[in-house]
C-alpha positions as CSV (number, residue, x, y, z in Angstrom):
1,X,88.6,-27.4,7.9
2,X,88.9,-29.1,11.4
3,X,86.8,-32.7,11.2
4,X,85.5,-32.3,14.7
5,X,82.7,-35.0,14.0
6,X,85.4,-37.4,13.4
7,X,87.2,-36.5,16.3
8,X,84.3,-37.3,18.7
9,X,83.4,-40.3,16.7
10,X,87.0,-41.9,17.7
11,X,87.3,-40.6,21.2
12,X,83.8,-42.0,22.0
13,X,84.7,-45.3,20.2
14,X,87.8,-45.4,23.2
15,X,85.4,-44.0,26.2
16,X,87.2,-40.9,26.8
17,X,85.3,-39.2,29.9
18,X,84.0,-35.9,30.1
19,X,86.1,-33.2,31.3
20,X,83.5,-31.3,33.3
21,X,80.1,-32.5,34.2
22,X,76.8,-31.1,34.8
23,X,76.0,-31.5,38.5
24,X,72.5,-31.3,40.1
25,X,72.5,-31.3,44.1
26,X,69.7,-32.2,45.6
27,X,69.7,-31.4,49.5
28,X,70.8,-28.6,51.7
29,X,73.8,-28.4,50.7
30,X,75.9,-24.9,51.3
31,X,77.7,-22.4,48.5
32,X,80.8,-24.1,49.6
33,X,80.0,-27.2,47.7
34,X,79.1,-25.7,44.8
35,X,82.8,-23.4,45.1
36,X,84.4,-26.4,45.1
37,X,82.8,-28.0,42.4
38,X,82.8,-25.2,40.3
39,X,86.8,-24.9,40.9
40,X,87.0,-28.2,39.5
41,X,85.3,-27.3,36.4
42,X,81.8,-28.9,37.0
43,X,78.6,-26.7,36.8
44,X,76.0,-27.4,39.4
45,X,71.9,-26.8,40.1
46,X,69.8,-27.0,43.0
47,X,67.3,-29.2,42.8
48,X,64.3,-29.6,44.7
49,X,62.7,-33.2,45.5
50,X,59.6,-31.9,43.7
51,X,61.9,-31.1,40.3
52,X,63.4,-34.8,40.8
53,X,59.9,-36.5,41.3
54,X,58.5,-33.7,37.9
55,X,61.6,-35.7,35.6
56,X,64.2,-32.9,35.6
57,X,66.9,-35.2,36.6
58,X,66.5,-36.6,33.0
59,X,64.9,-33.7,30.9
60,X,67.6,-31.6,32.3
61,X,70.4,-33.5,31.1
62,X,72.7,-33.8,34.5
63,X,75.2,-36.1,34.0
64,X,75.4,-36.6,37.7
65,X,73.0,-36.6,40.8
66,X,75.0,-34.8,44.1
67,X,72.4,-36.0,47.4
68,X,72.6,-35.6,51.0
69,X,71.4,-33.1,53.3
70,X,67.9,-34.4,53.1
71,X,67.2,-37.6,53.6
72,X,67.5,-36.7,57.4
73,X,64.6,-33.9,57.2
74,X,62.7,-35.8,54.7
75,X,61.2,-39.6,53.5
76,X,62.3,-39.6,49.8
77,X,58.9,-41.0,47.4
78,X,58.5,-43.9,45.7
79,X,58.2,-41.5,42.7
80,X,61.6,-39.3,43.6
81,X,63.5,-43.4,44.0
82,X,61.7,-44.5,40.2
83,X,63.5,-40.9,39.0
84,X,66.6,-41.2,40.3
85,X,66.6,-45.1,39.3
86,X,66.0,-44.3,36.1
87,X,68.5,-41.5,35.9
88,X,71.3,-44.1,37.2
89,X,69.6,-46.4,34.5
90,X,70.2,-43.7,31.4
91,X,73.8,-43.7,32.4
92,X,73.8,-41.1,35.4
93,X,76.1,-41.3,38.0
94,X,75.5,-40.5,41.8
95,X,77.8,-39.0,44.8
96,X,75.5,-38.8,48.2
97,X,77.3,-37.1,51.4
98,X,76.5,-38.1,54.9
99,X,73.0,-38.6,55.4
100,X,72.2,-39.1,51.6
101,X,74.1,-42.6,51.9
102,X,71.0,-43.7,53.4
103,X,69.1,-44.4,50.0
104,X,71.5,-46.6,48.5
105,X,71.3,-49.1,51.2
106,X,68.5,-52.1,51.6
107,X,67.7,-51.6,55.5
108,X,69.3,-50.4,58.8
109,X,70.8,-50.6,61.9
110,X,69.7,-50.5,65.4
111,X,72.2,-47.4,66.0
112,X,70.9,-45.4,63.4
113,X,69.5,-41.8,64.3
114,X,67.0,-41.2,62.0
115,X,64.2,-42.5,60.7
116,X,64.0,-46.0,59.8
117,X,61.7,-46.3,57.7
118,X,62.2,-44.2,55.3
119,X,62.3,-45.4,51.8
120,X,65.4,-46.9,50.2
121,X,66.9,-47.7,46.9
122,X,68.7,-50.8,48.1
123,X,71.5,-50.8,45.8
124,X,73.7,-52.0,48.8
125,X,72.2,-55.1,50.2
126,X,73.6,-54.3,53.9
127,X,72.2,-52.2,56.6
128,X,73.6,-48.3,57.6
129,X,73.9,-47.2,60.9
130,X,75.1,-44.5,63.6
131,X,75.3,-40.5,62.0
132,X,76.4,-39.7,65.3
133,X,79.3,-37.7,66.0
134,X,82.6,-39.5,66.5
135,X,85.5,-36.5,66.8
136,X,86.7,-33.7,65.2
137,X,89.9,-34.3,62.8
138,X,88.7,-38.3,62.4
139,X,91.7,-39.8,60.5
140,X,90.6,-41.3,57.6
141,X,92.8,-43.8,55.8
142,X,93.0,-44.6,52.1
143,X,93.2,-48.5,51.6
144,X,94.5,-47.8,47.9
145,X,94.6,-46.1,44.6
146,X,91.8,-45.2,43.3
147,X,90.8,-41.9,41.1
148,X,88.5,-40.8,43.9
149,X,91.1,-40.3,46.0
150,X,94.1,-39.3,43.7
151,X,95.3,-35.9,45.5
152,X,93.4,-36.6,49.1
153,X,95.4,-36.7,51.8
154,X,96.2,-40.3,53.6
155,X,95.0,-40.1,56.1
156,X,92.4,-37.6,55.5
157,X,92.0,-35.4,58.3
158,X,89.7,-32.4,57.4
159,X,88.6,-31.0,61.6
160,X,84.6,-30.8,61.2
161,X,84.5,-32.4,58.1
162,X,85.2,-35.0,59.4
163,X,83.6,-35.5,62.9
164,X,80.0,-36.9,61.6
165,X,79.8,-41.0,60.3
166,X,77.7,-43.3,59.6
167,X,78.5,-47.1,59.7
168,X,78.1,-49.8,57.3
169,X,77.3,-53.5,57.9
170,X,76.4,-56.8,55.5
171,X,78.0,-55.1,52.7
172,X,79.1,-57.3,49.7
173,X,82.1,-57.1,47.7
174,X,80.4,-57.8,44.5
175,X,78.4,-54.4,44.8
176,X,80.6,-52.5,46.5
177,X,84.0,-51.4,47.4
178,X,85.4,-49.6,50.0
179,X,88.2,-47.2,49.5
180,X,88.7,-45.6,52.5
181,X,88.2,-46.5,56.5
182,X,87.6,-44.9,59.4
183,X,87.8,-46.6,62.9
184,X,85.4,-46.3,65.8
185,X,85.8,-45.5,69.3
186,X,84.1,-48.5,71.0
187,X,81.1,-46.7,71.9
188,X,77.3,-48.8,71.1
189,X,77.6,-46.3,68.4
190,X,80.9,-46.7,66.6
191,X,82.1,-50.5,67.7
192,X,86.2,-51.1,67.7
193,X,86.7,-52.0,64.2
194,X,87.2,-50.3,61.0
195,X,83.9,-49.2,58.6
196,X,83.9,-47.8,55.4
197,X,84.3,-44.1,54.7
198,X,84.3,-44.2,51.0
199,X,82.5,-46.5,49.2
200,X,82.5,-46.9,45.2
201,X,79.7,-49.0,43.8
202,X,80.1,-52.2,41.7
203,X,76.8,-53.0,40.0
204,X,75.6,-49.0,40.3
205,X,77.4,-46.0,39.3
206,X,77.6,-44.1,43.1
207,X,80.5,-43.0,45.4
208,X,79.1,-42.5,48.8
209,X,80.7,-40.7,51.7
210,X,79.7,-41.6,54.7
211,X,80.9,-38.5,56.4
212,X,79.9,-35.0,57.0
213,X,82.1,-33.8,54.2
214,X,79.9,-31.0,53.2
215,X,80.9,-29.0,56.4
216,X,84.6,-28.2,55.5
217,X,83.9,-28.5,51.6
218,X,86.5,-26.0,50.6
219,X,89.3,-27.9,52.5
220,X,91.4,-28.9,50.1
221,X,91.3,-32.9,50.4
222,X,87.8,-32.4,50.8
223,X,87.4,-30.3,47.4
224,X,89.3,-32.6,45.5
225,X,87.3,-35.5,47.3
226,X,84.0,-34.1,45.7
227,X,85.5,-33.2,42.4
228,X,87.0,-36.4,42.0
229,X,83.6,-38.3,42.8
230,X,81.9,-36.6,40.3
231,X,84.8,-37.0,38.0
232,X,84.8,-40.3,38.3
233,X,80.8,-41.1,38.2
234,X,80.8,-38.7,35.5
235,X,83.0,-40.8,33.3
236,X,82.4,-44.2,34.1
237,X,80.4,-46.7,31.8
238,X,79.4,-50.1,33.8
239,X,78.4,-52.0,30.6
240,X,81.6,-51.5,28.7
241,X,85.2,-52.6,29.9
242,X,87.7,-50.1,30.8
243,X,89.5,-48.9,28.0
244,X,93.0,-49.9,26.4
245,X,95.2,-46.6,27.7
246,X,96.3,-44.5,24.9
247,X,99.2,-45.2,23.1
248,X,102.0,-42.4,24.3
249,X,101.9,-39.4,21.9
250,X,98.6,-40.4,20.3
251,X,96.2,-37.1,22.5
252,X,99.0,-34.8,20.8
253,X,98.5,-36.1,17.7
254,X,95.0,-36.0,17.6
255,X,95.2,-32.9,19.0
256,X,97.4,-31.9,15.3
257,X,95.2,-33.3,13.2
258,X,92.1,-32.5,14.3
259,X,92.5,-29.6,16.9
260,X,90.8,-30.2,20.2
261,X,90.6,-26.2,21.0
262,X,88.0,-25.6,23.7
263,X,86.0,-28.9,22.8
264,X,83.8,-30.6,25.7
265,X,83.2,-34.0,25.0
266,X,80.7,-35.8,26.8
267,X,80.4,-39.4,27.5
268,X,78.0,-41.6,25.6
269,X,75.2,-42.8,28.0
270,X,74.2,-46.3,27.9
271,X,70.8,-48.0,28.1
């Protein structure tokens, strides 16, 4: 008889990630997104604000939070922020698109073409700007490996999914990283320098794209793009160190001894 408890017992020990996660999207986002999640492997549920602010986030069991698409139509409660906090708290991990970048950051620009003041999160201490368009095809260019990006195209060119940014200022290192650029035009809108297009958080368990990714979802840099975020929010544990890599041969052998069959592990949360 297979010992399947011990199985998950050592892979846990080692912080194996889920292969699949349960996604709840939050926004108006279109069947495109949930194609390409769903090609990835994930499973995904709309979500109204009102079902965040009830405690579905957490009751539900979502291992990660999709948001955008609304933050432009709509000022997010103080009760939909203490959810979602505490749903990042319990372990969750969160991917926001275009406008949903706007609750992970502390204040915002003079460019910015929404509301300002709209509630925030302010788990990036710098301000957000712009939304505006920029042009179609933007190149966007990958400043280094990282699992959010492994497949994407460098530069990532993806027509109107890629025409829409928001720009980024004050951010710091410590809390977040960027992993992609994009450059602006020299408009009042997008100044002639380089902003962030991906960022990864450092202290909270987010990737935010800062582009209108949604609208050419099923591109295929842009699928991969939204499967890897979740992926990688999905699998990551900000209170314990990375993992040692497994010794070569050892997933076969477990795989021998135990037989992982059609077994879907899940990540241990932390509190």
């Amino acid at each position: 008889m297979r010992n399947t408890s011990l199985l998950i017992l050592f892979l846990a020990s080692i912080g194996l990630p889920a292969s699949a996660a349960s996604v709840a999207i939050v926004g108006s986002f279109g069947a495109n997104v949930h194609t390409a999640l769903s090609n990835g492997g994930h499973t995904t549920t709309s979500l109204s604000a009102m079902d965040v602010e009830d405690g579905d986030l957490l009751s539900g069991g979502y291992d990660v939070l999709l948001y955008g698409r609304s933050f432009f139509f709509a000022n997010p409660s103080l009760a939909f922020l203490g959810e979602v906090d505490s749903f990042m708290g319990a372990g969750g991990g969160m991917v926001t698109e275009w406008d949903g970048a706007g609750i992970l950051f502390s204040g915002f620009d003079s460019t910015y073409r929404h509301d300002d003041s709209y509630n925030q999160l302010g788990y990036i201490s710098g301000s957000i700007g712009s939304g505006h368009f920029l042009a179609t095809d933007t190149p966007i260019a990958l400043t280094g490996a990282s699992p959010v990006t492994q497949g994407v195209s460098d530069p990532l060119q993806a027509a109107g999914g890629t025409e829409f940014f928001y720009t980024s200022s004050g951010l710091d290192p410590a809390e977040v990283e960027v992993i992609a650029t994009y450059t602006g035009n020299g408009s009042a809108n997008f100044p002639a320098e380089d902003f962030g297009a991906i960022l990864v958080g450092q202290q909270k368990n987010f990737v935010s794209l800062m582009f209108d990714a949604q609208d050419n979802a099923l591109d295929p840099s842009l699928s991969r793009l939204f499967q890897n975020a979740v992926t990688f929010v999905d699998g990551r544990d900000l209170n314990s160190p990375t993992p040692a890599p497994l010794p070569a041969g050892l997933p076969l052998l477990l795989a021998g001894l135990f037989g992982l069959g059609g077994l879907k592990l899940r990540r241990n949360r932390f509190v």
